[in-house]
C-alpha positions as CSV (number, residue, x, y, z in Angstrom):
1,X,116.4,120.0,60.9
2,X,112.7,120.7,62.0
3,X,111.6,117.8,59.9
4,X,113.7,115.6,61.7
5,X,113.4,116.8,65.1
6,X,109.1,116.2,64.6
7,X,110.0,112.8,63.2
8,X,111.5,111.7,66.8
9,X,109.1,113.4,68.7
10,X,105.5,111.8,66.8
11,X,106.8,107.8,68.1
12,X,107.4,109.5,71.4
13,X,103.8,111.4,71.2
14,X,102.0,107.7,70.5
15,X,104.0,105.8,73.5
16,X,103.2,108.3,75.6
17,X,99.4,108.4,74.7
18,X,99.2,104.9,74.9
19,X,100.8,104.9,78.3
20,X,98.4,107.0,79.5
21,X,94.9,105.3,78.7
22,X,95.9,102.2,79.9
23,X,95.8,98.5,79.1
24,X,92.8,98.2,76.7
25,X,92.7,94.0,76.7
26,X,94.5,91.1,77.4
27,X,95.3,89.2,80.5
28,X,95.3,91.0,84.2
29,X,97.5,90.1,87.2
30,X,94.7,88.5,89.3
31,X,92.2,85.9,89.1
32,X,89.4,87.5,88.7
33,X,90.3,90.5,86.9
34,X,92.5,92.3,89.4
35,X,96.0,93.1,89.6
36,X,96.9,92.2,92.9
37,X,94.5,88.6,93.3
38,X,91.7,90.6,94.5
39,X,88.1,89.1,94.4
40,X,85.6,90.3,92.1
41,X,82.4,92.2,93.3
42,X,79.5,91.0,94.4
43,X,76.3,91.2,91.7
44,X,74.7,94.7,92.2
45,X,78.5,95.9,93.5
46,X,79.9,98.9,91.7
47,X,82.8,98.2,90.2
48,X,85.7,100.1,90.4
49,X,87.3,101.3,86.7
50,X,90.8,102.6,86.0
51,X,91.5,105.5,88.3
52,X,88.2,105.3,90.3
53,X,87.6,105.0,93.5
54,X,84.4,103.1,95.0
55,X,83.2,103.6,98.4
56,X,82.0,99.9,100.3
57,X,79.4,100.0,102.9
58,X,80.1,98.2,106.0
59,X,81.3,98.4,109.1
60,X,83.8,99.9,108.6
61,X,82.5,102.0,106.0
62,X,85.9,102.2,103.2
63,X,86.8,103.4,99.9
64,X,88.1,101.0,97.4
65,X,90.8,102.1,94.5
66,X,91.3,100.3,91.2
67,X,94.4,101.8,90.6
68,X,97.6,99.4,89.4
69,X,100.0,102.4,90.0
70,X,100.6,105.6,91.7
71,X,103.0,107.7,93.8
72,X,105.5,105.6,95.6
73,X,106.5,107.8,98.8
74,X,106.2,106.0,101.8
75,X,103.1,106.4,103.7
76,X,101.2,105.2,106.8
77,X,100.6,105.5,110.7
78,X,98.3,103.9,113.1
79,X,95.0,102.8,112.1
80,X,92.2,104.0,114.1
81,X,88.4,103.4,114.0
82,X,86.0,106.5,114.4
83,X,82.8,104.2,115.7
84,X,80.9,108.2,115.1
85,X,80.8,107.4,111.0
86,X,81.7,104.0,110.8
87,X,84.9,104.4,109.3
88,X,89.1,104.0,109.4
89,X,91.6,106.8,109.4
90,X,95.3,106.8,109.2
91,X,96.7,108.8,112.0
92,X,100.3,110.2,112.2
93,X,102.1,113.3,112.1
94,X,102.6,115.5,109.5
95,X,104.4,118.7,109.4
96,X,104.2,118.6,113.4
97,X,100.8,118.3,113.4
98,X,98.6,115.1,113.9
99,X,97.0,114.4,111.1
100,X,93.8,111.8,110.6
101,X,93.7,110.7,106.6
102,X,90.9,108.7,105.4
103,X,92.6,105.1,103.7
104,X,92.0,104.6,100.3
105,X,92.7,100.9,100.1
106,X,93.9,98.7,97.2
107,X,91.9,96.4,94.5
108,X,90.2,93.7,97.1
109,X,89.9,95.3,100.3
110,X,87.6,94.0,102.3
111,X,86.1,95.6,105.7
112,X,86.6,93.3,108.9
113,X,85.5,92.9,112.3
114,X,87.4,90.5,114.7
115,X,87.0,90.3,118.1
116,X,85.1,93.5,118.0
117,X,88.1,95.4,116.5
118,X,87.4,96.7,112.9
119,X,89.6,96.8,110.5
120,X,90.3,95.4,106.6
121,X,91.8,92.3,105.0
122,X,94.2,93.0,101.6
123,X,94.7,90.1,99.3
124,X,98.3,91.3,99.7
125,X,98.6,92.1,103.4
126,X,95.9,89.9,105.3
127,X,93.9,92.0,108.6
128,X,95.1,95.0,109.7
129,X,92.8,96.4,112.5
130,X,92.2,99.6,115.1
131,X,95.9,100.0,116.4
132,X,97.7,98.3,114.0
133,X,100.4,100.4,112.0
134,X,100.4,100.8,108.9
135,X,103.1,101.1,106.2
136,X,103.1,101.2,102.4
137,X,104.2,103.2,99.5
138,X,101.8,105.3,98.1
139,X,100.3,109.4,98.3
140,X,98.2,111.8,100.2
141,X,96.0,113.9,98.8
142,X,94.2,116.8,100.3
143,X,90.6,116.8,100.7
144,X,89.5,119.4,98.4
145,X,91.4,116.7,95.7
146,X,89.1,116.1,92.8
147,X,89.8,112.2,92.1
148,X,88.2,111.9,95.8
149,X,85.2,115.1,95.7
150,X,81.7,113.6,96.6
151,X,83.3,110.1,98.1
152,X,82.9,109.7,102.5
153,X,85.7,111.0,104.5
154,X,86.5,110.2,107.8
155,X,90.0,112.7,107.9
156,X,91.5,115.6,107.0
157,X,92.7,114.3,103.8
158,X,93.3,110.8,102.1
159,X,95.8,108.5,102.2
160,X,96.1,105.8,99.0
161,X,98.1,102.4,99.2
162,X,99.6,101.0,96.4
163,X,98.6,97.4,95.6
164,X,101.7,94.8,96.7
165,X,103.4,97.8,99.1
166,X,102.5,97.1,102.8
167,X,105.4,96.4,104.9
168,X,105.5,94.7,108.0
């Protein structure tokens, strides 16, 4: 009975393993190598790896995710510029509290500036600028959270869109 009860569980073992690390080769989603149509970086440009995060100078200032998946819990607010550190935040309300999250955005998020309002264009959403709202499915991590320790931050905390989930 042992025997056969470790027999079921090794397949499950591998699948799960090889969930976990990721596509290894083959064709991606986009066409340059990102999942959502994204455009590849510039020469010199750090570029993003699975489950990294890469902060893009500009004005704004914004971090960059390379994730194809995470948490799907609705998430958003109003986005607002902070002109003091050249960055975005998500604000809203949280627990009763207002809240100001630093955006993590998806694979080929670019900063923007039109008409003196900054903002970011998404492959998958087009501009979104100071005042717009916000809505996508995705998470919110604290900032103490170690996938985000020694990246800028504008907020309290961090707010990361999933690639394909803004809602308008």
């Amino acid at each position: 009975m042992a025997r056969s009860a470790l027999a079921a569980l090794v397949p499950l073992l591998v699948i799960t393993a090889a969930c976990a690390s990721g596509p290894t080769s083959g064709p991606t989603g986009g066409p340059t190598g990102g999942t959502d149509g994204g455009t590849a970086p510039a020469a010199g440009e750090a570029t993003p790896g699975p489950d990294r995060i890469v902060a893009r100078d500009g004005d704004p200032a914004i971090l960059v995710h390379n994730m194809t998946y995470g948490a799907d819990m609705e998430v958003g607010g109003r986005l607002a510029y902070r002109a003091d550190g050249r960055c975005l935040v998500v604000t809203a309300t949280r627990d009763g509290r207002p809240a100001a999250l630093t955006p993590v955005w998806p694979p080929g998020t670019e900063p923007l500036t039109d008409g003196g309002r900054r903002g970011v264009r998404g492959p998958s959403f087009g501009p979104l600028l100071d005042g717009d709202t916000v809505t996508a499915a995705g998470d919110e991590w604290p900032a103490g959270d170690s996938r985000v320790r020694g990246l800028p931050a504008c907020g309290d905390g961090f707010v990361v869109f999933n690639p394909g989930s803004f809602r308008r």
